[in-house]
C-alpha positions in Angstrom: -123.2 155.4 74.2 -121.6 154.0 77.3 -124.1 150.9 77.5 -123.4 150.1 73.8 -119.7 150.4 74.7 -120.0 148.2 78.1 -122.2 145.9 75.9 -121.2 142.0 75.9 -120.9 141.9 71.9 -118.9 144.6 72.4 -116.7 144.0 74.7 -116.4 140.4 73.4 -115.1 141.5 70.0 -113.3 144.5 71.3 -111.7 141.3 73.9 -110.8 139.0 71.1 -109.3 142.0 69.0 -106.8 142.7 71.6 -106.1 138.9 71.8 -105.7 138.5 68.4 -103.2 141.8 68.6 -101.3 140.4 71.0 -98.9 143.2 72.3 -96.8 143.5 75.3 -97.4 143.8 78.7 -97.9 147.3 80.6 -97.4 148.2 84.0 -98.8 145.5 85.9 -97.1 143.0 83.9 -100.2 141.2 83.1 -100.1 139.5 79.4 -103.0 138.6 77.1 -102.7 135.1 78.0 -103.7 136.0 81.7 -107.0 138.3 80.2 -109.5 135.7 80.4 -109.0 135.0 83.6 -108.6 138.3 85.5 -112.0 140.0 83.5 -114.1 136.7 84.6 -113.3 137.6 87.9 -113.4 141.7 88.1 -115.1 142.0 85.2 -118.6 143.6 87.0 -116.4 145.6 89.4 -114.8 147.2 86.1 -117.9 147.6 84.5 -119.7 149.6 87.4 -116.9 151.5 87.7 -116.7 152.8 84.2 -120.7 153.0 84.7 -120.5 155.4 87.5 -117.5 157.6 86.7 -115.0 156.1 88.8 -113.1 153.7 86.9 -108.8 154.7 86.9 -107.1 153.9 84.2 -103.7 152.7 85.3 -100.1 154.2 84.2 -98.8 153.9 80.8 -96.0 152.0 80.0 -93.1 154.6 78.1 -90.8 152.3 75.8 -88.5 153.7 73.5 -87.4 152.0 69.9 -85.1 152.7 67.9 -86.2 154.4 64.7 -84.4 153.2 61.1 -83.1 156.8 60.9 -81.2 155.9 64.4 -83.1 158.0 66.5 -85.8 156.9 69.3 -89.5 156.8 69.0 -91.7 156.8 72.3 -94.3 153.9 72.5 -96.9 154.1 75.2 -98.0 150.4 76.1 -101.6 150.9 78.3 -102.1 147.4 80.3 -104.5 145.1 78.6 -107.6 145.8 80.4 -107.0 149.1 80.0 -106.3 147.8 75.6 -109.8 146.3 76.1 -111.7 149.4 76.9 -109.8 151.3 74.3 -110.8 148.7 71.6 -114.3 149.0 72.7 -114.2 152.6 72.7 -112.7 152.6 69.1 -115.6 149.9 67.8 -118.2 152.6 68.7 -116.3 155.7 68.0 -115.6 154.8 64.7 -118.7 154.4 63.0 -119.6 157.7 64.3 -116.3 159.5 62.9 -116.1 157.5 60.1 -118.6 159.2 57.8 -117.2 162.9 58.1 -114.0 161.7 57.6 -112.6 163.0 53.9 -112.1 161.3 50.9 -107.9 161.6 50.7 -107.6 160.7 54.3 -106.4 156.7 54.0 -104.7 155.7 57.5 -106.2 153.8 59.6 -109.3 153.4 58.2 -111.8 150.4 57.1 -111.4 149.6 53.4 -108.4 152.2 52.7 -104.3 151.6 52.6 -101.1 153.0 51.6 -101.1 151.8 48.7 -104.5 153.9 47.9 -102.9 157.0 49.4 -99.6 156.1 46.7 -102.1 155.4 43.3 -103.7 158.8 44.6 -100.8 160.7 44.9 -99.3 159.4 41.6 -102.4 160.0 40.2 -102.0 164.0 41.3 -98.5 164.2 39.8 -99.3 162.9 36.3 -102.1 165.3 35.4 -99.5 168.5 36.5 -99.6 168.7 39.7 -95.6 168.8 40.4 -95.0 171.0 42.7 -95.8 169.6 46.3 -95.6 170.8 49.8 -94.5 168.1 51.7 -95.2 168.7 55.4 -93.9 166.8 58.6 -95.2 167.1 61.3 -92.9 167.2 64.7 -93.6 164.3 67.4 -97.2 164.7 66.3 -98.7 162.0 68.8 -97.2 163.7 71.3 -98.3 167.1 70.8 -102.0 166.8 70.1 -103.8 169.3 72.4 -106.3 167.4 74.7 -108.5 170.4 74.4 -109.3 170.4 71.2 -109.6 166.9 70.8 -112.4 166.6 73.2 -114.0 169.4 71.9 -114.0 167.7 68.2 -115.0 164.6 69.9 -118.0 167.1 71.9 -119.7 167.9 68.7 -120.4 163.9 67.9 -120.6 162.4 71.0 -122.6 163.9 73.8 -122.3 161.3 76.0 -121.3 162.3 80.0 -119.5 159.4 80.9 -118.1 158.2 77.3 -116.1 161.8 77.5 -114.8 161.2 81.3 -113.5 158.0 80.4 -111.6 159.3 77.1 -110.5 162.1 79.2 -109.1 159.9 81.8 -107.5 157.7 79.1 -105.8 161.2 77.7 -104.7 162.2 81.1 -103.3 158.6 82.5 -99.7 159.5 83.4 -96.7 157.7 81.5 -94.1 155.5 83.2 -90.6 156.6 81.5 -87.5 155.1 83.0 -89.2 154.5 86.3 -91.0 157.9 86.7 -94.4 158.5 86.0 -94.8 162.0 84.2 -97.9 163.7 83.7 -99.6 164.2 80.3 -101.5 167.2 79.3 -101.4 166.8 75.7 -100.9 163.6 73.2 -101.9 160.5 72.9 -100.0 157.0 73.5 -98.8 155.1 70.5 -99.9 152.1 71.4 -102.7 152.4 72.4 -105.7 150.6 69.8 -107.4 154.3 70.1 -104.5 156.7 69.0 -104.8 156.3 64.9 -108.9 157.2 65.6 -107.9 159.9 67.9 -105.5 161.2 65.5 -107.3 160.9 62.5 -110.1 162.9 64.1 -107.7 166.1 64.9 -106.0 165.7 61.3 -109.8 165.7 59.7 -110.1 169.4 60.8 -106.7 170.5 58.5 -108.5 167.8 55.8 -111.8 170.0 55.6 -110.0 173.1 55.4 -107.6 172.0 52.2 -111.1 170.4 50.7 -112.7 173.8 51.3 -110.2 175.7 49.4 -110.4 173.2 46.6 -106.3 172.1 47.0 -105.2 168.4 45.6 -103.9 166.3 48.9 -102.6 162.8 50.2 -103.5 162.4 53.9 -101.9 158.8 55.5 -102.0 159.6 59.3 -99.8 162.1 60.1 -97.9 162.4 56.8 -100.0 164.7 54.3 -98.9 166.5 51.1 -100.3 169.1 49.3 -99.9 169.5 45.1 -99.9 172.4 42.7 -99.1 173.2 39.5 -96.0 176.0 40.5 -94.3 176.8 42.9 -95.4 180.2 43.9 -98.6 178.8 44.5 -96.7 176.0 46.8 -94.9 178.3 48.5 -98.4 180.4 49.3 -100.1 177.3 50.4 -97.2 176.1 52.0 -97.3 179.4 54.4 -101.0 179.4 55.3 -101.2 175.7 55.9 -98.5 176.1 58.6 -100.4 179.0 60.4 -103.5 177.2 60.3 -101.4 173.8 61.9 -100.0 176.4 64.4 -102.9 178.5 65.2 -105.9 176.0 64.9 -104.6 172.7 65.7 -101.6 173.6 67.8 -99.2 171.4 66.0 -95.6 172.5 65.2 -94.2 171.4 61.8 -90.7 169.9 61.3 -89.1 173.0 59.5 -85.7 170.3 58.6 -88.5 168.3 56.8 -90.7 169.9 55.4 -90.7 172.2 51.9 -91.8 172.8 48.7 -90.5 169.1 46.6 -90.5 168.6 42.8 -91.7 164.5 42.2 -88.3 163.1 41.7 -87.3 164.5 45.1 -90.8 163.8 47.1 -90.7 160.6 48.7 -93.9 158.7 50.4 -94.6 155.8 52.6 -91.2 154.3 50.9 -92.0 155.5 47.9 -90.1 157.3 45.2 -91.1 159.3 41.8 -89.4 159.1 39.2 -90.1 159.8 35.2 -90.8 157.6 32.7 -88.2 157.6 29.6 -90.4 156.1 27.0 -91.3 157.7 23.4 -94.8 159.1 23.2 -94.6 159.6 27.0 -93.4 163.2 28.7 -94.3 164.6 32.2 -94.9 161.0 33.7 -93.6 159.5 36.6 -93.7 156.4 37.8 -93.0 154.5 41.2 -90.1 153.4 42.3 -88.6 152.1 45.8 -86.8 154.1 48.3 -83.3 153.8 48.8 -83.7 153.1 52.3 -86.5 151.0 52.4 -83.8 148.7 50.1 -81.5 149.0 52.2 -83.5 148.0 55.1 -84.7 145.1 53.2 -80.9 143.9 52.5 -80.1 144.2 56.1 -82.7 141.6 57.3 -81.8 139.9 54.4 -78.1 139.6 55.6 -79.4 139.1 59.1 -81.4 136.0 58.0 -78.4 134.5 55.7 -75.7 134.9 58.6 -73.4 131.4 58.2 -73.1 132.0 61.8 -77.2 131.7 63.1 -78.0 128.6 64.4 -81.0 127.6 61.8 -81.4 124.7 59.5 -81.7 125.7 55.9 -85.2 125.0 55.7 -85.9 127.3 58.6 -83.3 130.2 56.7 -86.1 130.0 53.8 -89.2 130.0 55.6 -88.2 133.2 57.7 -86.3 134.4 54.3 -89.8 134.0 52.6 -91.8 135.8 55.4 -89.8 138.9 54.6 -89.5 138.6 51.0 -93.6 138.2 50.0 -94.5 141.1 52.6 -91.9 143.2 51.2 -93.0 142.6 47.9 -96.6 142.8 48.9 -95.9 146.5 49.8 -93.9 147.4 47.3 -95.7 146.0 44.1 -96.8 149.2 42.8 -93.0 150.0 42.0 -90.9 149.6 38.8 -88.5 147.5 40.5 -87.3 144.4 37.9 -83.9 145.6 37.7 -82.9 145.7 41.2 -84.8 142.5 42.3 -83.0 141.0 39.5 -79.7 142.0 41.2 -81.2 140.7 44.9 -81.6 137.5 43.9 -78.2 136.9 42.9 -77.5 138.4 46.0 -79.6 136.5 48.0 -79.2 132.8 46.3 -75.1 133.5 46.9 -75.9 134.1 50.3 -77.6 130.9 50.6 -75.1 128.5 49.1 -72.6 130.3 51.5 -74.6 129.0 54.2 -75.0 125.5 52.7 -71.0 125.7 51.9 -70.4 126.1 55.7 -72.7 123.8 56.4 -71.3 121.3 55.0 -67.8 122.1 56.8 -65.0 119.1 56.5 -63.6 118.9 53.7 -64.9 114.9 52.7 -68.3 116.2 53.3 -68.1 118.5 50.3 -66.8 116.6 48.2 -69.1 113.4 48.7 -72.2 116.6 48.3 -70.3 118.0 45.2 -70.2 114.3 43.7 -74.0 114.0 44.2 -74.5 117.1 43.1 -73.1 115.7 39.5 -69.5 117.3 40.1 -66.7 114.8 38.6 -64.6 113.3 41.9 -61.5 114.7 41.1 -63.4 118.0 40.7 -64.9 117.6 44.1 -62.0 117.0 45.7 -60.2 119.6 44.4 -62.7 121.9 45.5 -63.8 120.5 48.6 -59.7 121.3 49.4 -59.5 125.0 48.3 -58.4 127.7 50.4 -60.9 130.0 49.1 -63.0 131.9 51.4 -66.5 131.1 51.9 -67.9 134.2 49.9 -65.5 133.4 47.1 -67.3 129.6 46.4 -70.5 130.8 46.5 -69.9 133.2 43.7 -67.5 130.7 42.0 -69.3 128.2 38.9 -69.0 125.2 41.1 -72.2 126.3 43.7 -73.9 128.4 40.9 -73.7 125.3 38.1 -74.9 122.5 41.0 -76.9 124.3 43.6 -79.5 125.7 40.9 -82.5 128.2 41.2 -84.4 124.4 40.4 -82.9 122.9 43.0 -83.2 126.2 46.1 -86.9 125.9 44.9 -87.6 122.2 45.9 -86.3 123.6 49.3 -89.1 126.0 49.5 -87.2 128.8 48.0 -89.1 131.8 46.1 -87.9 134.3 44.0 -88.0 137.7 44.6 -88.0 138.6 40.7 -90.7 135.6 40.1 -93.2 136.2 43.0 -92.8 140.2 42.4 -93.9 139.4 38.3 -96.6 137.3 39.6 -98.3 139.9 42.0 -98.4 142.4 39.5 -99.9 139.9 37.3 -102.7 139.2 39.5 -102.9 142.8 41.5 -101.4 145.6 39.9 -103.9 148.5 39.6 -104.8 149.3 36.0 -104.1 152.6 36.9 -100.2 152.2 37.5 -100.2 149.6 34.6 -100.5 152.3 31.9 -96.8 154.1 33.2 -95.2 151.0 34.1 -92.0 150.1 32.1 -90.6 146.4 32.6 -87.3 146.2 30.7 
C-alpha cells in the first residue's frame, strides 16, 4: 500500500486537497502558499524517508477555541507536509474501510450528510420508536486508545510501513502553550485523517448495535439508540456503556447522556417536536434548536453593527453568506414562523445602519425626499430626537426603505429563499409531516 500512497496521482490530489482546505499553519510556520515550493525541493528526501521507515512527523500544533457552550475545544494543527501525507493516507484508507462501514453511520463519509442522519432519525421516531438513548461521548478524539485502533486498522491493512507511519502520526507529540506533551492515545482534530480514524473505532460499537438488531443514528461521535419503552432504553442504555467502557475504552458523558423522549432529544441542531394536525397523532416533526437560533441572531447582530466600518453592499453580501448556509442546513425544519419574525428583525436592523449612515440631519431629509417623503415630512424627521432603533421601526423607514427596494441592493429574504429550497429540495419524506401555517 505504501507505493500507491507515495504515488504521484496520489499525492498530487491528496496535495491539491490540502490546498484547496487551506488551514493554518503548524509548528514550523509554513503556510499552504509556501507548499509548492518546499515539496519541489525535499520532496525525494521525504519520500525515501517514508519509504524506508524513517520519516518524523514533526509536533502538533495545540490551539484551543472556544466552544458556543463557552467552554474550550482542543484543535491539533499537524504542519502541511505533514496535512499532505495524512490526505494521502486518507485517499487510500478509505476505500478500504469504506465498504464495512454500516448503513446508519453518516459522518464523514462519501455520498452521506447530516441531513441523512436527521431524515433517518425522524424516520425512527414516527414508526414508535420514542424512547431514545442519547449518548455523549466525553472528549472522544482525545481518548481513542491507539491500541485498538491499530489493531482495527491490522485486520485491513497489512502493510509494514503504511502501519509505522500511522503509528508515528498517533504518537507525534502536541505543542500546548509552549510545551510539547506526549500522546499515547487520541487523535488530532485537525488533522484530514481524524474523522476516518474515528469512524473506524466507532464502526466496532455500529456492528455490535446492528448485531443485536437495535434502531440507531451514528454522525461521528454523536450516536442514539431508539426503542419503543423505556425499560428497554434503560437496558440497552446500560450494556451499551459497558461495551463503550470495556471494548472501546471510551468514557461517556454521564451529565449528557440518558434515556430522552422526542420532544426533549435534540440532534445536529435539531429539535422534535409533534405535529398538531387532525388525522395525525404520534408524529413529530423538525424544528430548530434554540441555540442554533440564537447563534444565528448573534452573527446576525454582528454583521448589522451601525458601528462596522462596511458599505451597505458589503453588510448584504456577508449578511447573505450566513443567511443561505443557514438555511441550507436547516431546511428540513418547520421554521416559517420564526423566519417570519427574523426578517423583520433583520430588515430593521438594516435601515438602522442606512439611518446612520446617512448621519446630518440635511442628508436625511434630501434621502427621505427622494425616497417620495413630502419635504416638510422629511424635515421633520430628519430633526427628531428619536434614537436610531426607534426610526427604523417607525413608518417612515418601513413605508420608503421597502423589502422592493433592500432587494435591488442584493438583499434576500430569509422567509423567501427558505420557501424556495424546500420547493426545490425538501425530501418527500419530511414533506408528508410538514405543517406551513
Amino acid at each position: 500500500m505504501i507505493a500507491l500512497i507515495l504515488s504521484k496521482e496520489n499525492m498530487t490530489d491528496a496535495y491539491h486537497q490540502v490546498l484547496k482546505n487551506k488551514g493554518a499553519a503548524g509548528m514550523d510556520g509554513r503556510s499552504v502558499n509556501d507548499l509548492s515550493s518546499y515539496l519541489h525541493e525535499h520532496w525525494h528526501s521525504i519520500k525515501h524517508q517514508v519509504e524506508t521507515g524513517s520519516y518524523q512527523p514533526n509536533p502538533i500544533l495545540g490551539v484551543e477555541i472556544s466552544k458556543h457552550n463557552g467552554k474550550k475545544r482542543l484543535l491539533g494543527i499537524p504542519t502541511v507536509v505533514d496535512r499532505v501525507l495524512h490526505q494521502a493516507l486518507h485517499q487510500q484508507l478509505s476505500p478500504v474501510f469504506e465498504p464495512v462501514f454500516q448503513r446508519h453511520s453518516y459522518g464523514f463519509r462519501p455520498n452521506r450528510n447530516a441531513h441523512q442522519a436527521i431524515i433517518q432519525a425522524l424516520e425512527n421516531i414516527n414508526d414508535g420508536y420514542q424512547d431514545i438513548v442519547d449518548i455523549d461521548l466525553k472528549s472522544f478524539f482525545d481518548e481513542v486508545s491507539h491500541e485498538l485502533l491499530m489493531t482495527l486498522i491490522y485486520r485491513r491493512v497489512k502493510c509494514p510501513l503504511t502501519l509505522k507511519l500511522i503509528r508515528k502520526f498517533l504518537r507525534a507529540p502536541i505543542s500546548i502553550k509552549g510545551k510539547l506533551v506526549k500522546r499515547r492515545k487520541g487523535v488530532p482534530q485537525g488533522s484530514p485523517l481524524s474523522p476516518l480514524l474515528s469512524n473506524i473505532v466507532l464502526n466496532e460499537l455500529d456492528k455490535e448495535l446492528e448485531r443485536r438488531g437495535h434502531r440507531y443514528v451514528r454522525y461521528a461521535d454523536d450516536f442514539s439508540i431508539y426503542l419503543r419503552s423505556k425499560a428497554a432504553a434503560r437496558r440497552v442504555g446500560n450494556s451499551i456503556y459497558l461495551f463503550l467502557k470495556n471494548k472501546l475504552h471510551l468514557p461517556i458523558n454521564r451529565e449528557k447522556s440518558g434515556i430522552r423522549r422526542p420532544n426533549q432529544f435534540y440532534m445536529l441542531g435539531y429539535g422534535f417536536v409533534p405535529v398538531f394536525r387532525k388525522g395525525v397523532k404520534g408524529k413529530y416533526q423538525l424544528v430548530v434548536d434554540r441555540s442554533a437560533l440564537m447563534r444565528l441572531k448573534a452573527k446576525i447582530k454582528y454583521i448589522t453593527r451601525k458601528t462596522i466600518p462596511a458599505s451597505f453592499d458589503e453588510r448584504i453580501a456577508r449578511l447573505n453568506l450566513v443567511l443561505k448556509g443557514w438555511i441550507n442546513y436547516f431546511r428540513l425544519a418547520n421554521m416559517y414562523g420564526k423566519l417570519r419574525e427574523i426578517d423583520v428583525w433583520v430588515r430593521r436592523r438594516l435601515r438602522r445602519c442606512i439611518w446612520h449612515d446617512w448621519k446630518k440631519p440635511n442628508r436625511k431629509m434630501k434621502n427621505l425626499i427622494r425616497l417620495g417623503i413630502n419635504p416638510s415630512m422629511a424635515y421633520a424627521w430628519s430633526r427628531t430626537r428619536m434614537g436610531g432603533w426607534a426610526v427604523a421601526c417607525s413608518p417612515i423607514l418601513g413605508t420608503t426603505i421597502t423589502l422592493d427596494r433592500l432587494g435591488r441592493r442584493e438583499y434576500v429574504s430569509l422567509l423567501s429563499y427558505y420557501l424556495e429550497i424546500i420547493r426545490v429540495n425538501e425530501p418527500p419524506y419530511t414533506r408528508t409531516v410538514r405543517t406551513v401555517v
